[in-house]
VOPAGU-2260 file (C-alpha; in pm, 1 decimal, decimal comma):
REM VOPAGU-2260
SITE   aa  ch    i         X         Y         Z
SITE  UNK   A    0    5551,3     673,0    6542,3
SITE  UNK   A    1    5773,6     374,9    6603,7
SITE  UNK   A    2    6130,8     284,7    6734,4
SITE  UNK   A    3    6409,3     310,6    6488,6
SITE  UNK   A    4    6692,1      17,7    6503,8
SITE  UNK   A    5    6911,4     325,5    6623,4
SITE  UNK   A    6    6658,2     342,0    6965,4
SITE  UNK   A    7    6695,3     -34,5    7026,4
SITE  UNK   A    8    7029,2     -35,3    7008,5
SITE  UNK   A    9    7057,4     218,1    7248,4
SITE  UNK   A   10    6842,1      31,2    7485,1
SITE  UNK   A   11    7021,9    -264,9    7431,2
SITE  UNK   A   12    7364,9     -47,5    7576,7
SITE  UNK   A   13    7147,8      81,8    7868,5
SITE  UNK   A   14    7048,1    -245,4    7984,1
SITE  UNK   A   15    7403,5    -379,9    7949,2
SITE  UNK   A   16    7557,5     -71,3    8133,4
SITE  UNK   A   17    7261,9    -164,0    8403,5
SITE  UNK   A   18    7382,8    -500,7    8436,0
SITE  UNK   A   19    7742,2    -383,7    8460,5
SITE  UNK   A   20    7617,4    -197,4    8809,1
SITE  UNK   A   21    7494,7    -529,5    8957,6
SITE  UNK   A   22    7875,2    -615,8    9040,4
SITE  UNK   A   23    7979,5    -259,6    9046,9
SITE  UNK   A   24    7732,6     -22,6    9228,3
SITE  UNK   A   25    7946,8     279,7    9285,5
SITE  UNK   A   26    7872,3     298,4    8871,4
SITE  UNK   A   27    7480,5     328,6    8939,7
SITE  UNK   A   28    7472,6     727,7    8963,1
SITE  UNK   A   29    7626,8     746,1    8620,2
SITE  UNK   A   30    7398,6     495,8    8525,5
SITE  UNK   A   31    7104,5     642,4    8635,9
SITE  UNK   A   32    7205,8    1008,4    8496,8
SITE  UNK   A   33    7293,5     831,5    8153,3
SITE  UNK   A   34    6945,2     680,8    8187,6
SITE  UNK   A   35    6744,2    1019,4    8254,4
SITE  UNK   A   36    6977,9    1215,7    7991,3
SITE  UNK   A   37    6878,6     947,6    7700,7
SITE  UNK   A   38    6515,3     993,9    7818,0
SITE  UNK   A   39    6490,0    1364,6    7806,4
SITE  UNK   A   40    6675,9    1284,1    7424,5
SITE  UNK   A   41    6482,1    1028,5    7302,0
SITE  UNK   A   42    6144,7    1242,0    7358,3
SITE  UNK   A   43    6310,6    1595,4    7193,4
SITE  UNK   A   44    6396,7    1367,9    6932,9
SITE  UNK   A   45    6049,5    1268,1    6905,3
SITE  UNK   A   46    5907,4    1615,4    6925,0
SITE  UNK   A   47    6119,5    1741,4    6665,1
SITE  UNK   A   48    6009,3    1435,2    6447,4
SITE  UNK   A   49    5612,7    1541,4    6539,1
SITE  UNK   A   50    5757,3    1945,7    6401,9
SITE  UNK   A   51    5884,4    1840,5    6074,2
SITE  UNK   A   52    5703,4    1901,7    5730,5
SITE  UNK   A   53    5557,6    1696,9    5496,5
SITE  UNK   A   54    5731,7    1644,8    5201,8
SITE  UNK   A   55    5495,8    1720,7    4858,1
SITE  UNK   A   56    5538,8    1393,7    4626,9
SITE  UNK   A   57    5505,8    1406,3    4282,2
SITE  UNK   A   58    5496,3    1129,7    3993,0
SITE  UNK   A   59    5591,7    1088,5    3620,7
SITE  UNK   A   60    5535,7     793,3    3460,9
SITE  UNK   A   61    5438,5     693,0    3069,7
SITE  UNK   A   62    5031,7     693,0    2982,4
SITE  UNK   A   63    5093,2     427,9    2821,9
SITE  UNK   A   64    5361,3     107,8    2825,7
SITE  UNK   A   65    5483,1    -209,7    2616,9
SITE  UNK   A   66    5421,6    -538,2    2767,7
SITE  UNK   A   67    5746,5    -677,7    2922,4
SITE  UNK   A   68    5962,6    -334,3    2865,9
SITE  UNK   A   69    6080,5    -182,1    3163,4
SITE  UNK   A   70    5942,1     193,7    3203,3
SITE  UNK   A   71    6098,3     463,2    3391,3
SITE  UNK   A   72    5905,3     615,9    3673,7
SITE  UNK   A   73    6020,3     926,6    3810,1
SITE  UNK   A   74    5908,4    1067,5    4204,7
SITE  UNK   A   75    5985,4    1432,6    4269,2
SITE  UNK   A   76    5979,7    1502,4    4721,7
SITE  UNK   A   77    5946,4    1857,1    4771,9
SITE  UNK   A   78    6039,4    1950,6    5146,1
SITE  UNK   A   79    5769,0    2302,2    5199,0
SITE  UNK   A   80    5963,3    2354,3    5528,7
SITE  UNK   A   81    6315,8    2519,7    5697,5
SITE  UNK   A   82    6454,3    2180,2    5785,8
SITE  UNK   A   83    6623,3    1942,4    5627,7
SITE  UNK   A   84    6410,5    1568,1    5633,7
SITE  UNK   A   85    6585,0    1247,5    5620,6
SITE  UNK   A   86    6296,6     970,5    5507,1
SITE  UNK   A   87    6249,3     656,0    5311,0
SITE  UNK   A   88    6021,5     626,6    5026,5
SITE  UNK   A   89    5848,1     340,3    4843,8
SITE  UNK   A   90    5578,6     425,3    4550,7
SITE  UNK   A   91    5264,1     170,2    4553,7
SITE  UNK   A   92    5303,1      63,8    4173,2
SITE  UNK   A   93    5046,7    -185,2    4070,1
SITE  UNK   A   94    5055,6    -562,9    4170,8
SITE  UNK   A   95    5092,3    -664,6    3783,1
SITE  UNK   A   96    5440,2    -456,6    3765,0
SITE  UNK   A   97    5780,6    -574,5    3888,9
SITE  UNK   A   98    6041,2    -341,2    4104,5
SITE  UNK   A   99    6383,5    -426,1    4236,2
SITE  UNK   A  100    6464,7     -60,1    4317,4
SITE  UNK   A  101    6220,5     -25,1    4602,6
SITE  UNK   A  102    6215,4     133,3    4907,5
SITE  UNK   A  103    6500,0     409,5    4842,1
SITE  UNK   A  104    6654,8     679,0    5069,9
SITE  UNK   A  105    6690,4    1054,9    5038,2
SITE  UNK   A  106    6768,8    1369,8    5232,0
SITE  UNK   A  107    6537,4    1657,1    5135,1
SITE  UNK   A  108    6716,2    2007,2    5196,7
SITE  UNK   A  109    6534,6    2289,8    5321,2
SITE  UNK   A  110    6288,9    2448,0    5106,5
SITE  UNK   A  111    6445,6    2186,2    4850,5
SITE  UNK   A  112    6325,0    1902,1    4664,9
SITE  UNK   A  113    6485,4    1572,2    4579,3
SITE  UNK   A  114    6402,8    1322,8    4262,0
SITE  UNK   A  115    6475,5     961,9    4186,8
SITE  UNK   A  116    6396,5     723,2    3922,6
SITE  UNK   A  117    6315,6     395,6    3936,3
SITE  UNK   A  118    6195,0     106,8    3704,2
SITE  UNK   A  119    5896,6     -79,6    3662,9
SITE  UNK   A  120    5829,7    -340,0    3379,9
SITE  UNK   A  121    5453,0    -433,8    3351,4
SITE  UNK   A  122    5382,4    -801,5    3402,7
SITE  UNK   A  123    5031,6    -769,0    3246,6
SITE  UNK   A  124    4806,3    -588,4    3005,1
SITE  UNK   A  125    4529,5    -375,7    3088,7
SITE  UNK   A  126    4451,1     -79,6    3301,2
SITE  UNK   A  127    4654,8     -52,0    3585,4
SITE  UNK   A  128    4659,2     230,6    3916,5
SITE  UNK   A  129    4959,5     363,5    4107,0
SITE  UNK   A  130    4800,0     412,8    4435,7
SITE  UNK   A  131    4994,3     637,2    4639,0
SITE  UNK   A  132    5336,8     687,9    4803,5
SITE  UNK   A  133    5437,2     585,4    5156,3
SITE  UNK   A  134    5682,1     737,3    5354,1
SITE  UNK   A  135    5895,4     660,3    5646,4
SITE  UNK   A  136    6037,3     989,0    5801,7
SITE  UNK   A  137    6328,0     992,8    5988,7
SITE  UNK   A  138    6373,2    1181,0    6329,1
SITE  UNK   A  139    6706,5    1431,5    6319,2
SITE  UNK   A  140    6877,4    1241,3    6532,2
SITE  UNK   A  141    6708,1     877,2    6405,9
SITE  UNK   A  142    6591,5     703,5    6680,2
SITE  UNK   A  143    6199,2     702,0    6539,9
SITE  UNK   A  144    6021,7     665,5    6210,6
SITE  UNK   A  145    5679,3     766,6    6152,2
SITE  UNK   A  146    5480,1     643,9    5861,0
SITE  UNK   A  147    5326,1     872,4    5667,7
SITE  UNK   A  148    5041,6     808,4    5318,8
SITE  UNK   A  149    5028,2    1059,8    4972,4
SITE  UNK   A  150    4740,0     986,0    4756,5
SITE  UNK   A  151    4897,9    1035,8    4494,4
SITE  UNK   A  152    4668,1     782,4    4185,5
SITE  UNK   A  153    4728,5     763,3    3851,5
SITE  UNK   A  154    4630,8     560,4    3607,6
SITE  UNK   A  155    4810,9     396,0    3293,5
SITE  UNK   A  156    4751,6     126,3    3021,3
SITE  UNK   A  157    4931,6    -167,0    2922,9
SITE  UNK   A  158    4979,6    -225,6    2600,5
SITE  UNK   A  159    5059,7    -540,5    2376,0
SITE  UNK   A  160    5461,2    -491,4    2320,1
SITE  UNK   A  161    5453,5    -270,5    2005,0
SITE  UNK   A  162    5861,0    -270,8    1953,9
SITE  UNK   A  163    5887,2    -545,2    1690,8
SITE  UNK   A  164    5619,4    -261,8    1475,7
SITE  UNK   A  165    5865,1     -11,2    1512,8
SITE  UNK   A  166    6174,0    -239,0    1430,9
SITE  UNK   A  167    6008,6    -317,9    1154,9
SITE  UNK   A  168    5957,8      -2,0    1041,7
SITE  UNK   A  169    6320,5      59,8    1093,1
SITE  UNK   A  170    6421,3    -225,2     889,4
SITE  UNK   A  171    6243,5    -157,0     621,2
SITE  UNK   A  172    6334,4     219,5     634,8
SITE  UNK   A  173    6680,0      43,4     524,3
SITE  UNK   A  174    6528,3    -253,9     340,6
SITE  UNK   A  175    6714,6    -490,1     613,3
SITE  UNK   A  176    6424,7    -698,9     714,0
SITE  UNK   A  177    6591,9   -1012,5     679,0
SITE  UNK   A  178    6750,1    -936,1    1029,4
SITE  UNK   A  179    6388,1    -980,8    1132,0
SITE  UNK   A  180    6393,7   -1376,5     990,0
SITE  UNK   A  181    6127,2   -1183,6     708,3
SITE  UNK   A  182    6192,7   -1272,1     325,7
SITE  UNK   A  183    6075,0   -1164,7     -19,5
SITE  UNK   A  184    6054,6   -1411,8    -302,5
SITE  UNK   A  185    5934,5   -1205,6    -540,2
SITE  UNK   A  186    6117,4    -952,0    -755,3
SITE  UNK   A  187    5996,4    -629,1    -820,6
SITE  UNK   A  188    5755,8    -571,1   -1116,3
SITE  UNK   A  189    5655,0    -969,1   -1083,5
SITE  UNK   A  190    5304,7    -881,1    -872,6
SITE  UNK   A  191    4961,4    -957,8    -995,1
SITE  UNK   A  192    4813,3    -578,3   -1048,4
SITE  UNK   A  193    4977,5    -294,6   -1307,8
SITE  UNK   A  194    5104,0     -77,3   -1170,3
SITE  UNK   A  195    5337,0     148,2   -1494,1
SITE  UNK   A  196    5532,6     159,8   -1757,2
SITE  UNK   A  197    5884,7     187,2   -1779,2
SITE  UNK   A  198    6210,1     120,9   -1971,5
SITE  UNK   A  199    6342,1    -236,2   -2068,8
SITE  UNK   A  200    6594,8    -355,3   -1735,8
SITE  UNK   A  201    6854,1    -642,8   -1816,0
SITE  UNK   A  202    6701,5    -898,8   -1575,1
SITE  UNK   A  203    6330,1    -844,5   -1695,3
SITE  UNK   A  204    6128,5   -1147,0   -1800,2
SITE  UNK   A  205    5985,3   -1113,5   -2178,0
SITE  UNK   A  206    5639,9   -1148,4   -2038,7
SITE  UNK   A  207    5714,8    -820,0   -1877,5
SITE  UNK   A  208    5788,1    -645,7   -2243,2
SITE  UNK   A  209    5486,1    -412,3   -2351,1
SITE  UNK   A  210    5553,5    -483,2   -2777,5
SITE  UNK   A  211    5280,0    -152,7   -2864,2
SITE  UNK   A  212    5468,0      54,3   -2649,9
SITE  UNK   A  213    5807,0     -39,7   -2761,6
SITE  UNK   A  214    5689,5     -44,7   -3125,7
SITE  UNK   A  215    5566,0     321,8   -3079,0
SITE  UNK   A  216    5880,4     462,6   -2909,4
SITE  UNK   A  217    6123,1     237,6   -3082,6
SITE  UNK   A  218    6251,4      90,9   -2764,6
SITE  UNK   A  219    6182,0    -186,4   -2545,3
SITE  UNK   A  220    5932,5     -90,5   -2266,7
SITE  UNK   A  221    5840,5    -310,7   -1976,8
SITE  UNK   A  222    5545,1    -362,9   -1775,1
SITE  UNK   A  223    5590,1    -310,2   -1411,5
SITE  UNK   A  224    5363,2    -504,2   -1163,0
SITE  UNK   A  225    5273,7    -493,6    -800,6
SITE  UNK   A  226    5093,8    -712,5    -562,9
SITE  UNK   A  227    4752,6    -678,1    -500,3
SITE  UNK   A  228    4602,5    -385,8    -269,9
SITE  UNK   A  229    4229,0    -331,8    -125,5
SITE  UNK   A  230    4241,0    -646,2       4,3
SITE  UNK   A  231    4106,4    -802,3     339,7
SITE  UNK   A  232    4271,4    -968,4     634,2
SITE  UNK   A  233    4098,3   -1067,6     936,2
SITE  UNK   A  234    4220,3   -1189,2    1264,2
SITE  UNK   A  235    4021,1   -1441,9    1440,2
SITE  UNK   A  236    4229,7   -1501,6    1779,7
SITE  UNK   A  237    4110,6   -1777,9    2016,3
SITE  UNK   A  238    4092,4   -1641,4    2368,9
SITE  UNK   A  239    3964,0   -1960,3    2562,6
SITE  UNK   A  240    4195,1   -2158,2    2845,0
SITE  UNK   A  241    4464,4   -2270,6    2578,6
SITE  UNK   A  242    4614,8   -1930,6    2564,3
SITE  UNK   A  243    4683,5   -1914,2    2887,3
SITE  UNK   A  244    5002,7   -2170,9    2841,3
SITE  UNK   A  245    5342,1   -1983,7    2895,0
SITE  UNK   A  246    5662,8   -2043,6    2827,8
SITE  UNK   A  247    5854,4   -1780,8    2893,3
SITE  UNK   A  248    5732,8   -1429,3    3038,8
SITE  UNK   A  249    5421,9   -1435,0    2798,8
SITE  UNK   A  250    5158,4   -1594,3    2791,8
SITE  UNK   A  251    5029,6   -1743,1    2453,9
SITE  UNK   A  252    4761,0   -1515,5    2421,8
SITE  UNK   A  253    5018,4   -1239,3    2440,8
SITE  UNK   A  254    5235,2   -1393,2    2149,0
SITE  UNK   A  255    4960,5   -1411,9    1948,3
SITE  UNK   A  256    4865,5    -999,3    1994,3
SITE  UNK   A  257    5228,8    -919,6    1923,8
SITE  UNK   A  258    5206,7   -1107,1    1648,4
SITE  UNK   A  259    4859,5    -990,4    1559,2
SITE  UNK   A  260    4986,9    -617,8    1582,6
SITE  UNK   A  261    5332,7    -714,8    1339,2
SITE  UNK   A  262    5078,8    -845,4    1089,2
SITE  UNK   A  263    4855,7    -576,5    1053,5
SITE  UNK   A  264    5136,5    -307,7    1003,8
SITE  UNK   A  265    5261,9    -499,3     731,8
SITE  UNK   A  266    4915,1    -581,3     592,7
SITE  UNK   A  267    4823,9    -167,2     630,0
SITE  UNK   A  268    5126,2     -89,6     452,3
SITE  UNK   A  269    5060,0    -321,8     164,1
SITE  UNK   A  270    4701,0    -112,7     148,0
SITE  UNK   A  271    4494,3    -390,7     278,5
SITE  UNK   A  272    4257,8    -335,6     520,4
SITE  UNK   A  273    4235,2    -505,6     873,4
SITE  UNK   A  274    3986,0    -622,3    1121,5
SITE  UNK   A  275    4000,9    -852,7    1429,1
SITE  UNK   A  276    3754,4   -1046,8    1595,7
SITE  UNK   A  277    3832,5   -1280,1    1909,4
SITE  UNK   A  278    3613,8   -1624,3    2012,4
SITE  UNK   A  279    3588,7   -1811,6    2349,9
SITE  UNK   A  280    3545,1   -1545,7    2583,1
SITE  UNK   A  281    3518,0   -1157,4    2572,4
SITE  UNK   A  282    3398,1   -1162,8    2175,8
SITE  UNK   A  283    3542,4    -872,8    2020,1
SITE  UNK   A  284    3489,0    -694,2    1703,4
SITE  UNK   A  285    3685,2    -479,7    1500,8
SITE  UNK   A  286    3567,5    -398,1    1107,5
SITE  UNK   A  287    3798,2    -414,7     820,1
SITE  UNK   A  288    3974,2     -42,9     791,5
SITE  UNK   A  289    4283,5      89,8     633,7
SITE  UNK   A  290    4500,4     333,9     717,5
SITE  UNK   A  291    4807,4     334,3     968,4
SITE  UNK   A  292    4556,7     527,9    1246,9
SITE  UNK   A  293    4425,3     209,0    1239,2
SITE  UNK   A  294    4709,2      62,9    1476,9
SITE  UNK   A  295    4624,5     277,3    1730,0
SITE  UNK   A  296    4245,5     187,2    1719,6
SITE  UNK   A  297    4363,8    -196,3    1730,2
SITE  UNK   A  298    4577,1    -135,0    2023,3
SITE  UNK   A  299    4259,9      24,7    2218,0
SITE  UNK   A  300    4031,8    -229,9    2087,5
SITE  UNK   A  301    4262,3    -544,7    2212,5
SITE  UNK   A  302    4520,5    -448,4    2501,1
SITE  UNK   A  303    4314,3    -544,6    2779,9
SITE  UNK   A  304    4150,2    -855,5    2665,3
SITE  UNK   A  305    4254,6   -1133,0    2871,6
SITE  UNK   A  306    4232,2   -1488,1    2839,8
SITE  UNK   A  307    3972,9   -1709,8    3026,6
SITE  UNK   A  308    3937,5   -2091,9    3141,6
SITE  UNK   A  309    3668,5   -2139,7    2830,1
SITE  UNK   A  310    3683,6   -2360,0    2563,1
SITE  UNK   A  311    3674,9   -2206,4    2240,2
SITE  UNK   A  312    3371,9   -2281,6    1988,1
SITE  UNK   A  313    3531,1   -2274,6    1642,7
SITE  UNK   A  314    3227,5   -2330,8    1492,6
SITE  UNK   A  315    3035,4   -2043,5    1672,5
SITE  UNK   A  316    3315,4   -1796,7    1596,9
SITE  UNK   A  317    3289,0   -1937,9    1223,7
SITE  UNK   A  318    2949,1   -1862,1    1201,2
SITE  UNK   A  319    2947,2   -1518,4    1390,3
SITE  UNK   A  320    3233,8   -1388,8    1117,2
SITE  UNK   A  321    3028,3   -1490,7     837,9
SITE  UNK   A  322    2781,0   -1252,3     939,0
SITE  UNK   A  323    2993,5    -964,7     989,3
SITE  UNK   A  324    3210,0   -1008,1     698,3
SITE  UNK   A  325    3101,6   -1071,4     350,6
SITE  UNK   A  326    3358,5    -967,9      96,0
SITE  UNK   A  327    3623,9   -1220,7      51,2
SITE  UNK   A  328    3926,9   -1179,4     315,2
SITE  UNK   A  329    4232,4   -1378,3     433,3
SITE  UNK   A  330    4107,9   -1491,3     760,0
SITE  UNK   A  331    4391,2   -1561,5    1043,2
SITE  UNK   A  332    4272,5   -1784,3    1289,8
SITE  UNK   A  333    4545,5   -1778,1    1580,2
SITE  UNK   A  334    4470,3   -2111,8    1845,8
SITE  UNK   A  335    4616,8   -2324,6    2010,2
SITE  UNK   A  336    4536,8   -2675,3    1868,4
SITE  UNK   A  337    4484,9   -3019,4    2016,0
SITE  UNK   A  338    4440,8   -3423,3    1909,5
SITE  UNK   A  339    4092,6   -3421,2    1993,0
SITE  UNK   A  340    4007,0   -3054,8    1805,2
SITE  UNK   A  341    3910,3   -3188,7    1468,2
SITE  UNK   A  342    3543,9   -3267,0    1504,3
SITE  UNK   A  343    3478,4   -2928,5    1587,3
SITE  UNK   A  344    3771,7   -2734,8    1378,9
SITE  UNK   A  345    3737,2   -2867,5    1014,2
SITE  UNK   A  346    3320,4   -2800,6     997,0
SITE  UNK   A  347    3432,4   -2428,6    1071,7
SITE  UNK   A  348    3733,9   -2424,7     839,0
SITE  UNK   A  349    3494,9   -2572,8     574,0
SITE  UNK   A  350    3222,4   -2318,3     657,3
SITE  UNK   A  351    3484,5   -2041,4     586,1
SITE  UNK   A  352    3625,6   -2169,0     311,0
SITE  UNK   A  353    3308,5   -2145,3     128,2
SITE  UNK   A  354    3371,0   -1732,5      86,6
SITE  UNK   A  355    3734,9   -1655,6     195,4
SITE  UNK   A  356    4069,7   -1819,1     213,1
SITE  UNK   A  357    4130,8   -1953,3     554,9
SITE  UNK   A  358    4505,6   -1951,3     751,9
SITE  UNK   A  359    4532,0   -2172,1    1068,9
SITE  UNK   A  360    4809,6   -2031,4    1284,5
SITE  UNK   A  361    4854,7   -2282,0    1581,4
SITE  UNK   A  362    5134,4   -2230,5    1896,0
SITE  UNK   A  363    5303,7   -2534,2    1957,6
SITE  UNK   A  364    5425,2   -2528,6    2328,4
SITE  UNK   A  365    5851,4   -2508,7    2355,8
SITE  UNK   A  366    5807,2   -2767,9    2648,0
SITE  UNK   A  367    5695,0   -3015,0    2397,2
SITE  UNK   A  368    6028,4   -2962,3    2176,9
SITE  UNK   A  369    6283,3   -2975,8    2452,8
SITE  UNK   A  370    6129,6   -3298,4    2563,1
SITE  UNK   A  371    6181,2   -3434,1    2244,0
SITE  UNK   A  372    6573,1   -3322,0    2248,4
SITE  UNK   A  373    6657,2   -3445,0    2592,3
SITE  UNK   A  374    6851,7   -3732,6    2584,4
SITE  UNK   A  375    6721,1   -4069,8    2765,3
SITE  UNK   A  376    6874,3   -4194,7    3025,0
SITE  UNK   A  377    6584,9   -4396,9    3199,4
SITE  UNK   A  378    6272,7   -4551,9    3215,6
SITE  UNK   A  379    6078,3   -4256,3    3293,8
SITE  UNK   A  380    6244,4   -4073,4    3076,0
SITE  UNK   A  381    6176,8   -4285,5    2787,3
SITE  UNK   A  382    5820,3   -4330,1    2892,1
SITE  UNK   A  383    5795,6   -3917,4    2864,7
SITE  UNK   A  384    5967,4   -3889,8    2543,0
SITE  UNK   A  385    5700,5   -4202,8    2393,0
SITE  UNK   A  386    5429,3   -3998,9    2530,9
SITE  UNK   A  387    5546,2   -3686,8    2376,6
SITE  UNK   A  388    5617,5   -3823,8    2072,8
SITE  UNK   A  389    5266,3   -3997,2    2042,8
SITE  UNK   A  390    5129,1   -3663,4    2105,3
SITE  UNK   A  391    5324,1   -3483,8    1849,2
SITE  UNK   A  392    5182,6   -3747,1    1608,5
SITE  UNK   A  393    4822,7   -3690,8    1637,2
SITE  UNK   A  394    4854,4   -3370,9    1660,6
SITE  UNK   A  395    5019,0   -3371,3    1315,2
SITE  UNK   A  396    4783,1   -3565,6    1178,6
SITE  UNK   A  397    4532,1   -3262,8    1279,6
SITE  UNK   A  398    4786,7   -3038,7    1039,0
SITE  UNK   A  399    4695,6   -3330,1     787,4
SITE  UNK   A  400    4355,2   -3301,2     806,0
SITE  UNK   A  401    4346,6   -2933,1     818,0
SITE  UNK   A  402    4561,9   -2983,1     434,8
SITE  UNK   A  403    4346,5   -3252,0     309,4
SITE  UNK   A  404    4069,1   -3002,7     358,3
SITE  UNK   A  405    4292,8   -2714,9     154,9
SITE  UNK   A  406    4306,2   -2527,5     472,0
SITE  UNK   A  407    4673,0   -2311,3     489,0
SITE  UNK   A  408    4812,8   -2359,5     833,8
SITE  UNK   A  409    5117,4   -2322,3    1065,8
SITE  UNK   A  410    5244,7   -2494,5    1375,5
SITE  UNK   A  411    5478,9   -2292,5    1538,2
SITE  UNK   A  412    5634,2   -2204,6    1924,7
SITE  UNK   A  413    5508,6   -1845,4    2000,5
SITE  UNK   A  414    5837,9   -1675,5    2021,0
SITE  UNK   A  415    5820,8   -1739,6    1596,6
SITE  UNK   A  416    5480,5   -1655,3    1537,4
SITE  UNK   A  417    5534,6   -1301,2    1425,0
SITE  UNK   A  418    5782,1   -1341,2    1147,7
SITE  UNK   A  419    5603,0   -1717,9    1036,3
SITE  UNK   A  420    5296,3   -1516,7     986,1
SITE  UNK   A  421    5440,2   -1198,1     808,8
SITE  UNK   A  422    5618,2   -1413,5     549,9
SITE  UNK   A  423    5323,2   -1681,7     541,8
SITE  UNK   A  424    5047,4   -1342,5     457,7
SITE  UNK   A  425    5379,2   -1194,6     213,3
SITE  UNK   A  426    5349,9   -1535,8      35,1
SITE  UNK   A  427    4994,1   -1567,0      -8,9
SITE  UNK   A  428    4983,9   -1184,0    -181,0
SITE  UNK   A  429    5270,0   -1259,8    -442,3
SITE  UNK   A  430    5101,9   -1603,4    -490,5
SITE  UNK   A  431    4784,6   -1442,4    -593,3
SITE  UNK   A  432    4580,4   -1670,8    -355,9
SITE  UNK   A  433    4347,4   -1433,2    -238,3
């Protein structure tokens, strides 16, 4: 039990009433029976406080959350006794999630309850633990508190931000996934399998025109196409010290599993079938499957991985996925490149390239771009920009080598990794590369 601010400032009054009777002592006996009356107050106060129930808390909160989205938790205080409880509560959400709504207020009626909501947005993947709730009870009249603990743990997971999969699956609902930055070259019936036969459309190429069949029915049939299925695409996502970089809220590794999750939706709903695999650190392993229950195995194979201060060993992780995966696949190999990475890169890239077909997706840092767009007004600043700029240019001339050696790639800032490597993959199928 400790003093309220409503107990000091009573003292404060006493001791300035007690000062008043210095100069003024025929004011001491009201002093002195002001002084005993507040005593005999402040301790019924206090034993009342000592009487009063213990609220019952209760939580609700999501089993599972998005990265970055703000969730809604929910704490029910049930007052079990005849008195009405004034208190102040604050829930002990994890460390890794951010509150702004914290410590609130409430009156709890007799033999009533009271419920608030507040939000929480997770600031990192994984499994996290609401602790317990504290609680600051208010005496009836307010001049104590007393502290009081609930146990009250529960336990939820963190997931990589699986929105942009369900806007997608939105926007393709209504074939608007251009409002995504996604594009289709191809027309319909131009893909590389058959897929049927149907009647002659003003548009259709005369390649498309099936002469036996029009001959038979005496009318011009066309061939109808569609792009590959039962293929493979595998993810091969660096998780060494690069992907630690931020630029924003995320950090690069966490760009590259939103973007990893995007991919494979589109990739399952195309009828290919997906696997992952991560290098320099916690190696993971995921085979190829299809389905769309896949999704939900990907999300409980990768949302707690976390980046580490390791270097990655491209050649290692080359070498390991050659041994796991022998039918020919699109493999996606998410980094974060550097000048000094081709010694070790290309051997790897060549290595895979001798069985499947081989897409470097690098994330170019944003701080490296608005350096180059700041205008110069010094010295220093014009020594940054040269600096920047020679970096830039040897780390092209990695993207160089990387063609030279027929190696697809892409250099991108994370925030545009997603939709570079949905339409990247959607022009590799209609291309027939794979």
């Amino acid at each position: 039990m400790i003093p309220a601010p409503r107990l000091l400032w009573l003292i404060t009054l006493l001791l300035a009433l007690g000062l008043l009777c210095i100069p003024l002592p025929a004011l001491a006996t009201g002093w002195w029976v002001l002084f005993a009356t507040s005593g005999l107050l402040l301790l019924a106060d206090a034993w009342l406080l000592t009487r009063l129930p213990i609220p019952v808390a209760r939580r609700r909160v999501p089993t599972s959350l998005p990265l970055g989205v703000a969730a809604k938790v929910q704490l029910r205080l049930s007052n079990p006794g005849h008195r009405s409880v004034k208190l102040e509560v604050f829930d002990h959400h994890p460390t890794a999630m951010q509150s702004q709504e914290l410590p609130q207020r409430a009156t709890l009626p007799p033999d009533g309850f009271s419920s608030f909501t507040y939000t929480a947005t997770p600031l990192m993947r994984g499994d996290l633990v609401f602790r317990g709730v504290q609680l600051r009870l208010f005496s009836p009249l307010s001049f104590w508190r007393y502290q009081r603990w609930i146990e009250l743990e529960e336990h939820v997971r963190v997931y990589p931000n699986f929105a942009p999969v369900a806007k997608y699956t939105l926007l393709a609902t209504d074939n608007r996934l251009s409002q995504m930055g996604i594009r289709r070259h191809r027309k319909r019936g131009e893909g590389q399998d058959f897929h049927q036969l149907r009647e002659y459309r003003q548009g259709d190429a005369l390649r498309q025109i099936d002469w036996k069949s029009s001959a038979r029915v005496r009318k011009l049939i066309s061939r109808e196409y569609q792009e590959e299925r039962d293929q493979e695409i595998i993810f091969l996502l660096d998780s060494g010290h690069r992907m630690l970089a931020r630029d924003d809220e995320l950090s690069h590794f966490d760009h590259s599993l939103n973007a990893v999750l995007l991919l494979a939706y589109v990739a399952l709903r195309q009828g290919d079938a997906v696997g992952f695999a991560t290098f320099g650190g916690d190696a993971r392993w995921l085979p190829p499957f299809k389905g769309q229950a896949l999704i939900h195995r990907l999300l409980n194979t990768l949302y707690d991985i976390q980046p580490n201060t390791l270097a990655p060993d491209y050649s290692e992780a080359a070498t390991q996925l050659l041994l796991r995966q022998k039918k020919r696949a699109l493999i996606v190999m998410i980094t974060n490149l550097r000048d000094e990475d081709p010694e070790d890169l290309l051997p790897a890239i060549q290595l895979l390239r001798q069985r499947h077909l081989v897409l470097v997706a690098s994330m170019r840092e944003l701080a490296l771009d608005l350096d180059l767009e700041r205008p110069i007004n010094d010295f220093n600043q014009a020594l940054r920009h040269a600096a920047t700029r020679d970096y830039m240019n040897r780390r092209n001339q990695v993207m160089d080598k990387l063609q030279s050696h027929k190696a697809l790639y892409l250099d991108v800032p994370p925030q545009e990794l997603s939709v570079a490597l949905v339409n990247r993959y959607l022009d590799i199928k209609s291309s027939g590369q794979l």
